[in-house]
C-alpha positions in Angstrom: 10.1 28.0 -70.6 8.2 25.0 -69.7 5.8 25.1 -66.5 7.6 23.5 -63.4 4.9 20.7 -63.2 6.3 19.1 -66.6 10.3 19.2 -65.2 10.9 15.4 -65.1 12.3 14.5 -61.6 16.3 13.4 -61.6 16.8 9.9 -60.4 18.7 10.4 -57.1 20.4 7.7 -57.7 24.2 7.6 -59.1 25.4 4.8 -61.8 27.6 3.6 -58.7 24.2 3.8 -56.6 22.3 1.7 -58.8 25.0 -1.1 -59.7 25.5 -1.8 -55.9 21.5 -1.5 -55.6 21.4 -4.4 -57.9 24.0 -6.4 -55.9 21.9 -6.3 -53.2 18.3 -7.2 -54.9 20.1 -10.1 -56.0 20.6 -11.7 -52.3 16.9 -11.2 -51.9 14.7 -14.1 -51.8 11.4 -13.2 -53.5 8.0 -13.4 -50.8 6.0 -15.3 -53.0 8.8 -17.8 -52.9 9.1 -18.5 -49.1 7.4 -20.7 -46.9 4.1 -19.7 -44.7 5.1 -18.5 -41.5 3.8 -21.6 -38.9 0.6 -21.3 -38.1 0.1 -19.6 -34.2 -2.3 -21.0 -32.0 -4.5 -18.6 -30.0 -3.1 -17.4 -26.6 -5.1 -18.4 -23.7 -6.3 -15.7 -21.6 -5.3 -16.0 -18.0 -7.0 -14.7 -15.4 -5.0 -13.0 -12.3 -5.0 -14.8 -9.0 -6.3 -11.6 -7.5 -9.5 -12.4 -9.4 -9.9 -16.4 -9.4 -8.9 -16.2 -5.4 -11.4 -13.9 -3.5 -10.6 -13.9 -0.1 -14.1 -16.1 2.3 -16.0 -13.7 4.0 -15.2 -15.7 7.2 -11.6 -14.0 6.9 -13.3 -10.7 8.1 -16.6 -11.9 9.7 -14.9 -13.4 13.0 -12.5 -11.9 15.5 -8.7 -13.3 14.6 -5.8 -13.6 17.1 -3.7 -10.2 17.0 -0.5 -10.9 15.4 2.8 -11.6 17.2 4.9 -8.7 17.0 8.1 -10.3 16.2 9.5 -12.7 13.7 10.7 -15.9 15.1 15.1 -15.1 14.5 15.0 -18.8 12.1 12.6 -17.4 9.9 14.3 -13.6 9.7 17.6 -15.3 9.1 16.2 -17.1 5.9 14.8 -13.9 4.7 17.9 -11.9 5.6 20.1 -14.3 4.0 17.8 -15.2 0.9 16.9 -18.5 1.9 13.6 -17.3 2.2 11.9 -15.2 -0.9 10.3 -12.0 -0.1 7.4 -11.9 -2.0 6.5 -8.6 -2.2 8.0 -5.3 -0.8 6.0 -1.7 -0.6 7.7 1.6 0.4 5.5 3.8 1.9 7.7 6.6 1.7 6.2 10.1 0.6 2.8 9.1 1.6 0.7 10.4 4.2 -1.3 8.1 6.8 -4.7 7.8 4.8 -3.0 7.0 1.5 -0.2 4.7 3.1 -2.8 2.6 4.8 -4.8 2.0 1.6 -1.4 0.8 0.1 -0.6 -1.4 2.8 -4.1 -2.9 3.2 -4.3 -3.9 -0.6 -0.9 -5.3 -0.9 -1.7 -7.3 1.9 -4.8 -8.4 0.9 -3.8 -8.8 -2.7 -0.6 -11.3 -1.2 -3.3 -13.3 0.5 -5.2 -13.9 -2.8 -1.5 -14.6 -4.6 -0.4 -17.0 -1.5 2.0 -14.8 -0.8 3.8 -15.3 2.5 6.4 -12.7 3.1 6.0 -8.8 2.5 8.9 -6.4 3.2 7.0 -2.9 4.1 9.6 0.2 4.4 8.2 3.1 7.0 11.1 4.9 6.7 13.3 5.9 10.2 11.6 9.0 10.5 13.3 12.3 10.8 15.4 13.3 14.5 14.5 16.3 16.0 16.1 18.1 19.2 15.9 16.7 22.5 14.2 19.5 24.6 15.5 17.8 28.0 18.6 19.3 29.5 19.8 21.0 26.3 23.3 22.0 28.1 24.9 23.0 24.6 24.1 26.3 22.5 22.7 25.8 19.4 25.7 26.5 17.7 27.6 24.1 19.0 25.3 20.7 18.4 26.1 18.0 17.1 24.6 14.9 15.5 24.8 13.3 18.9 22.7 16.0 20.9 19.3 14.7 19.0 17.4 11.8 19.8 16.2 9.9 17.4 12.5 9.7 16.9 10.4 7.5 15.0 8.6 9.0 12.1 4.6 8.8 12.1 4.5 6.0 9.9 7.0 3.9 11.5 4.9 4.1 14.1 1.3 3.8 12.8 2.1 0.4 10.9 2.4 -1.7 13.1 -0.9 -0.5 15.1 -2.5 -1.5 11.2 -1.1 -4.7 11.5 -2.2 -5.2 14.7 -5.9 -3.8 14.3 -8.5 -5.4 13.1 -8.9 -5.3 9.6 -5.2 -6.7 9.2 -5.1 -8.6 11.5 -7.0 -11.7 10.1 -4.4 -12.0 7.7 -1.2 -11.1 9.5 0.9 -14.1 11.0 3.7 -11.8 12.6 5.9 -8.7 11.9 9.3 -7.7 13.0 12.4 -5.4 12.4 13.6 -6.2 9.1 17.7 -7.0 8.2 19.8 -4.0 8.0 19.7 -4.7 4.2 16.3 -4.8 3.8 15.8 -1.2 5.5 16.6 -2.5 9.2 14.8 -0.4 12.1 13.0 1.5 9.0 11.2 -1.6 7.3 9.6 -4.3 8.3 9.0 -8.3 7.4 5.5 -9.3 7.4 4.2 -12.6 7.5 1.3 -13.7 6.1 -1.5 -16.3 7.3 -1.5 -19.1 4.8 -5.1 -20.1 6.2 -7.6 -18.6 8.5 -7.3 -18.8 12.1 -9.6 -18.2 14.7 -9.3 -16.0 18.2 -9.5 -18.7 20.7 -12.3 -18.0 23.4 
């Protein structure tokens, strides 16, 4: 008996296998017979706005005006009703307050280096938690309507960060966004397309 290395290997291929094999190999255009591919000319690396547009020092050197704390109703209309682009939008769900302010900071920052002007920042509604005034029905017996509705902590730290002063250069306004857009849980922010100065 012959050792297993000398068994010749059987084609796996059947007579019917091969014939339509053939078919095929004759629709094939050889390589060496086609045309060079066109030649490619060398992308061109570009640079991120973020990085070409640093923000002046005089954006943080010098006191700015505190931003108004509404959005005039022309503007949040054309944002509502996409007539208006939002630029950029951020949910700051999940995060606590140091990590949501880093978040909010750089993508404001970073819009102002991109010439973005509108940022759509979701807080979140917060949670709603018992009224402890006059609770007149047992515990059993509440309802959705015997808790007050209370703002959670974001919702209500953000727009003290808008207002305080290392926002504040670059924040035109802020305000309640559409019911869409996240309503009394989000907010549009405006951005300052140039610096501007605290008037004395």
């Amino acid at each position: 008996m012959p050792p297993m290395g000398d068994k010749k290997k059987k084609n796996p291929l059947s007579e019917q296998d091969k014939a339509l094999w053939e078919q095929v190999a004759k629709t094939i255009t050889p390589l060496k017979e086609r045309p060079n591919a066109p030649e490619m000319k060398p992308r061109t690396m570009v640079r991120r706005k973020e990085d070409a547009a640093p923000i002046p020092d005089e954006w943080r050197r010098h006191n700015a005006p505190v931003p108004n704390n509404f959005v005039e109703k022309r503007t949040q209309r054309k944002i509502a009703t996409g007539n208006k682009d939002v630029d950029r939008s951020i949910d700051l769900h999940g995060l606590n307050k140091e990590q949501a302010y880093g978040v909010l900071r750089s993508a404001i920052e970073g819009g102002i280096r991109r010439g973005d002007k509108v940022l759509l920042v979701v807080t979140g509604k917060g949670g709603k938690r018992f009224a402890q005034l006059a609770p007149d029905t047992p515990t059993a017996y509440r309802t959705r309507d015997d808790f007050d509705q209370h703002g959670g902590i974001l919702k209500q730290v953000v727009p003290e960060w808008l207002r305080g002063h290392e926002m504040r250069p670059f924040v035109e306004s802020f305000g309640p966004a559409a019911k869409h857009h996240g309503g009394d849980g989000a907010l549009y922010v405006l951005l300052r397309k140039r610096f501007a100065r605290k008037k004395t």
